[in-house]
Every structure is written in C-alpha cells, then in structure tokens.
MDAnalysis code that builds the backbone (N, CA, C; Angstrom):
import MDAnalysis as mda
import numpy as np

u = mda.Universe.empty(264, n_residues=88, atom_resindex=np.repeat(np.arange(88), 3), trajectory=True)
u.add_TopologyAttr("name", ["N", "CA", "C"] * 88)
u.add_TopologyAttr("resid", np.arange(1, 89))
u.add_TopologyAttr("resname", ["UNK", "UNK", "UNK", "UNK", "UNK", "UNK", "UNK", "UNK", "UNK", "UNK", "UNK", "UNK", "UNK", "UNK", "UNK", "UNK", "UNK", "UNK", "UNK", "UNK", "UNK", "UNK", "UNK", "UNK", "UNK", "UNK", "UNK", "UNK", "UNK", "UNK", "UNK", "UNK", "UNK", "UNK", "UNK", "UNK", "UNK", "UNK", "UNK", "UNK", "UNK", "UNK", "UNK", "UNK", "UNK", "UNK", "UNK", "UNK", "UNK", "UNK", "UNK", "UNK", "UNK", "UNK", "UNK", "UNK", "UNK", "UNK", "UNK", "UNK", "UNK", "UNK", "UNK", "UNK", "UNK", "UNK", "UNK", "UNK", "UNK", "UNK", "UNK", "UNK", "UNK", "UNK", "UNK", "UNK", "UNK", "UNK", "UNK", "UNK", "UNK", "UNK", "UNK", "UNK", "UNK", "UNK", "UNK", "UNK"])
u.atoms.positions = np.array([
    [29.214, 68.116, 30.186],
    [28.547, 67.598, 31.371],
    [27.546, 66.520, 30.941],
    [27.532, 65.617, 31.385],
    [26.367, 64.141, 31.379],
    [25.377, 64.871, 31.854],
    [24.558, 64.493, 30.896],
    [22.749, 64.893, 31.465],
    [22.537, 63.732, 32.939],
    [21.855, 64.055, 33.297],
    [21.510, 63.381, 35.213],
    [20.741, 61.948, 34.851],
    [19.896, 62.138, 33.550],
    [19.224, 61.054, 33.365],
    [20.020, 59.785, 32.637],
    [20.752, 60.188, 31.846],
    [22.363, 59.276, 31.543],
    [23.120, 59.125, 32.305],
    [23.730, 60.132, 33.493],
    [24.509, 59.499, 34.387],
    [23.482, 58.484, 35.383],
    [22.179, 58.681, 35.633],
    [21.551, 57.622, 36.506],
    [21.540, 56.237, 35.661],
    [21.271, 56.533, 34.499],
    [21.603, 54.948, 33.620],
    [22.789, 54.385, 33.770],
    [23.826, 54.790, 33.066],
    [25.812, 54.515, 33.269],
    [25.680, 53.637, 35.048],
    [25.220, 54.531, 36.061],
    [25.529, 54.471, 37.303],
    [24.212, 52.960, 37.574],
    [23.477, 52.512, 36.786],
    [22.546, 51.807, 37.178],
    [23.183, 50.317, 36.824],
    [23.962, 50.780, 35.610],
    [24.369, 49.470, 34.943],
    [25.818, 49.234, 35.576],
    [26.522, 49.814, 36.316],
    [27.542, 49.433, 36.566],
    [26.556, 48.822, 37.773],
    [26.149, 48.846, 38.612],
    [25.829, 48.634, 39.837],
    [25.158, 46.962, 39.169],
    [24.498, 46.775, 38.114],
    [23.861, 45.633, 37.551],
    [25.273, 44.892, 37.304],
    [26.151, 45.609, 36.872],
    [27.681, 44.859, 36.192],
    [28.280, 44.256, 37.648],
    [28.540, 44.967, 38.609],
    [28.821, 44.494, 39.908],
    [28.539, 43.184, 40.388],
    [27.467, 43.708, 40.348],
    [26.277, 42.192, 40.881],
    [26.335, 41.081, 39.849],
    [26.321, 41.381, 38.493],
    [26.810, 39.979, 37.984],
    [28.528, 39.322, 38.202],
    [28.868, 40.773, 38.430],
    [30.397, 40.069, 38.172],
    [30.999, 39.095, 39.907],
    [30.379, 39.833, 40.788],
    [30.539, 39.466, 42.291],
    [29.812, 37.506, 42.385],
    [28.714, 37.791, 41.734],
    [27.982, 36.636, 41.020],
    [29.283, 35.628, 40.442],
    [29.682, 35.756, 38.873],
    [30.125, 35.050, 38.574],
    [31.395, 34.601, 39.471],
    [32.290, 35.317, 40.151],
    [33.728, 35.223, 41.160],
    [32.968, 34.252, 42.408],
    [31.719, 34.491, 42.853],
    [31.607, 33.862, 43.824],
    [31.390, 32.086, 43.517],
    [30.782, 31.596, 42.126],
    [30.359, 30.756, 41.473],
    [31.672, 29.959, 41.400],
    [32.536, 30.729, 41.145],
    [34.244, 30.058, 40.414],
    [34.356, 29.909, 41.899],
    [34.094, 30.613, 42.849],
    [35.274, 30.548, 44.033],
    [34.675, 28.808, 44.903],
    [33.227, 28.860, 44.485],
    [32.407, 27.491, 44.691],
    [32.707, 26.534, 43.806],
    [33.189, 26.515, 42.722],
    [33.553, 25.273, 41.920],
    [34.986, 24.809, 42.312],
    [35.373, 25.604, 42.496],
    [37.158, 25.282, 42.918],
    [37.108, 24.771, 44.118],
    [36.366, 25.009, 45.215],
    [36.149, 24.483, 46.365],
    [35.598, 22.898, 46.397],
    [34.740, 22.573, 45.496],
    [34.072, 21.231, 45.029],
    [35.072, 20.724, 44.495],
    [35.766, 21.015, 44.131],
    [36.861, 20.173, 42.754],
    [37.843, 19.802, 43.973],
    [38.164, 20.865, 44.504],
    [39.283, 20.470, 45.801],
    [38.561, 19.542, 46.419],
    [37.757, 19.907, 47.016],
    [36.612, 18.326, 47.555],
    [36.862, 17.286, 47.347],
    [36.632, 17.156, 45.597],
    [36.053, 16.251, 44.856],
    [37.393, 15.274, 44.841],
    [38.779, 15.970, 44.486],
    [39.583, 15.243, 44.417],
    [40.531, 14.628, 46.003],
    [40.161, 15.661, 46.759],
    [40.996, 14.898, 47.539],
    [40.290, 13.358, 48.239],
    [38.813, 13.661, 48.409],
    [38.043, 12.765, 48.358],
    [38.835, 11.131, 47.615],
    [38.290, 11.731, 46.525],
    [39.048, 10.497, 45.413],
    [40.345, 10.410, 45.886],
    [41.219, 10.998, 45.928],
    [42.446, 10.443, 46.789],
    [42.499, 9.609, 47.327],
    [41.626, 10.194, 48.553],
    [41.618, 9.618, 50.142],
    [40.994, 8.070, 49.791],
    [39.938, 7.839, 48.818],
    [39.306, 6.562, 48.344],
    [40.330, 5.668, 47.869],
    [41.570, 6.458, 46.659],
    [42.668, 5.752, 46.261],
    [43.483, 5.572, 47.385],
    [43.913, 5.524, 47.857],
    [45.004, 5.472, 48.897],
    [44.330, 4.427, 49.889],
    [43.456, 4.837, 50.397],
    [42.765, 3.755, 51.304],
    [42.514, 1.895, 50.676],
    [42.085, 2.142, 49.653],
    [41.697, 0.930, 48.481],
    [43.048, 0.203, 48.043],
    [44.153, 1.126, 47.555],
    [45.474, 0.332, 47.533],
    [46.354, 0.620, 48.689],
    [46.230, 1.316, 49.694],
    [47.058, 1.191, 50.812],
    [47.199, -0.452, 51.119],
    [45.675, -0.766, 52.056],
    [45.191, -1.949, 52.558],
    [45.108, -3.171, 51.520],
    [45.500, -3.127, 50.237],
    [45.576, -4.353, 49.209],
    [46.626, -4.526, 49.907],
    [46.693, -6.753, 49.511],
    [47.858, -7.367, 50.430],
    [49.047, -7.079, 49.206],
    [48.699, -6.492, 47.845],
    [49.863, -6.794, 46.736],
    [50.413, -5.431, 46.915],
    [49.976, -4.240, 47.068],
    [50.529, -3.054, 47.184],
    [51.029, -2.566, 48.757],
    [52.632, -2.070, 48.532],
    [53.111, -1.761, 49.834],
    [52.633, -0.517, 50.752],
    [51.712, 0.173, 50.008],
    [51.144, 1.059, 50.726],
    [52.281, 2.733, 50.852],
    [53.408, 2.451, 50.310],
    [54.352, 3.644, 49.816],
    [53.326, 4.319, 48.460],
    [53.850, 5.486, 48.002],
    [53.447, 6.248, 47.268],
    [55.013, 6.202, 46.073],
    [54.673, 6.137, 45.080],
    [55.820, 5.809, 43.572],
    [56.581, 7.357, 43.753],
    [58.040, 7.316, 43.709],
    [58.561, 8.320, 43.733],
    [58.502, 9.324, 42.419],
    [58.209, 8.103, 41.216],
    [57.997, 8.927, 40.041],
    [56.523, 9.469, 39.702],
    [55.923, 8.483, 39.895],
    [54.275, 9.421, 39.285],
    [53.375, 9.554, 40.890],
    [53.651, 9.082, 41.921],
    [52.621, 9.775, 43.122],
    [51.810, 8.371, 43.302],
    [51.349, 7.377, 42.386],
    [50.572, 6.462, 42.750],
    [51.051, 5.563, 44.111],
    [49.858, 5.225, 44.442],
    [49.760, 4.041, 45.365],
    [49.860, 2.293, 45.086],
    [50.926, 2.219, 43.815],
    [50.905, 1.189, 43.253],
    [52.105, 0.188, 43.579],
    [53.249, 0.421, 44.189],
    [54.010, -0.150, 44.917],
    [53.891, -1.700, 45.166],
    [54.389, -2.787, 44.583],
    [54.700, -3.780, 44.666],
    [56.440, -4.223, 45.277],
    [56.385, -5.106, 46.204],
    [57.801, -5.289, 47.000],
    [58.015, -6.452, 46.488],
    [59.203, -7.156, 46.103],
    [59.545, -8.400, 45.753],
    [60.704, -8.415, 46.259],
    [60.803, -9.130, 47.117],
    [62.253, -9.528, 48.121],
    [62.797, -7.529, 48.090],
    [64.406, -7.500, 47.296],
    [64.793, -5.897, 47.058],
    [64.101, -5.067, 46.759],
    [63.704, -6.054, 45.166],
    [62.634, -4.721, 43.977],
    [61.367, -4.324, 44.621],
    [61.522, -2.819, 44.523],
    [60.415, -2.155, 44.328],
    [59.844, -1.955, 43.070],
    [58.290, -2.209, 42.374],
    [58.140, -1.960, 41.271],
    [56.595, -1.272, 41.501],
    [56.712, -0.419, 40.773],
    [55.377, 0.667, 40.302],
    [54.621, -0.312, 39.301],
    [53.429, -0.528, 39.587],
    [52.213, -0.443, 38.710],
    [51.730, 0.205, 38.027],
    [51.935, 1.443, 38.360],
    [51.191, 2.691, 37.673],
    [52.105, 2.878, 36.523],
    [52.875, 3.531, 37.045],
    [54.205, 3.885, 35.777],
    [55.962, 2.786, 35.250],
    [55.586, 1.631, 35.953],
    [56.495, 0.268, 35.256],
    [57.993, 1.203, 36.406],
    [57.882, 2.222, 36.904],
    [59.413, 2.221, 37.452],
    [59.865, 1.461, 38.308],
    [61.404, 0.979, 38.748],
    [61.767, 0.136, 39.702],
    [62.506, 0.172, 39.937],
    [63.393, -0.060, 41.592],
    [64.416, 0.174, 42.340],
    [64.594, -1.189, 43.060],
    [66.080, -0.815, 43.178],
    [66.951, -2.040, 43.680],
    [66.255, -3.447, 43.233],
    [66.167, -3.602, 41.616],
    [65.810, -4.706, 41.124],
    [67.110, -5.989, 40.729],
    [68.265, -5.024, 40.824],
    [69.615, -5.142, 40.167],
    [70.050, -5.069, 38.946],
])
C-alpha cells in the first residue's frame, strides 16, 4: 500500500504533468494555426503580385504550382521550373 503522503505527491505531479503537457499541445496547436496563416497569406500576396503582372498568364504551372506562366503565341513556359507546352 502507498503511504497517503506519497500518493498525495505522485497525484500532485501528475496534475503539474497535465498542465504542462495541455500547455505545451495547446502552444503547437497555436503555431500550426500561424504557419497556416502565415503561408496562405504569402500565397494570397504571390498570386495576386504575379496574377496581375502583364508577363505572367495568371494560370498556376502544372508541374511545380507557381504563378509563373508566360504565353507566347502556343508555348506555354514556366518561370519557376523552365517547363513548357505546345512549344513544338
């Protein structure tokens, strides 16, 4: 049998362990929320900035996601990652 004065310790520190650990999960669950923020933000800044450029078509690159799209008569050509369609 646990003496009463050791089980009130054991039982004090889990309750301290709780509270840090509820602590640290809530901290992560706030950084991930900022980061999601943070980037779609920046997205929304990229996309807007080369949407409205007169050199970029405002499509998104089928290979890497950028907003770098250049039209030349057929060719499509990526900025970001050099790919290109119907160049011949």
């Amino acid at each position: 049998m646990i003496d009463p004065a050791e089980r009130k310790e054991v039982e004090d520190a889990l309750i301290r362990f709780e509270s840090a650990f509820h602590d640290v999960v809530t901290a992560i669950r706030r950084i991930l929320i900022l980061t999601d923020t943070v980037a779609m933000a920046t997205k929304a800044k990229v996309v807007a900035q080369t949407a409205h450029s007169p050199k970029y078509s405002g499509e998104a690159c089928s290979q890497c996601g950028m907003f770098m799209l250049v039209r030349t008569g057929t060719c499509l050509t990526c900025h970001g990652c050099h790919w290109t369609q119907g160049c011949g």
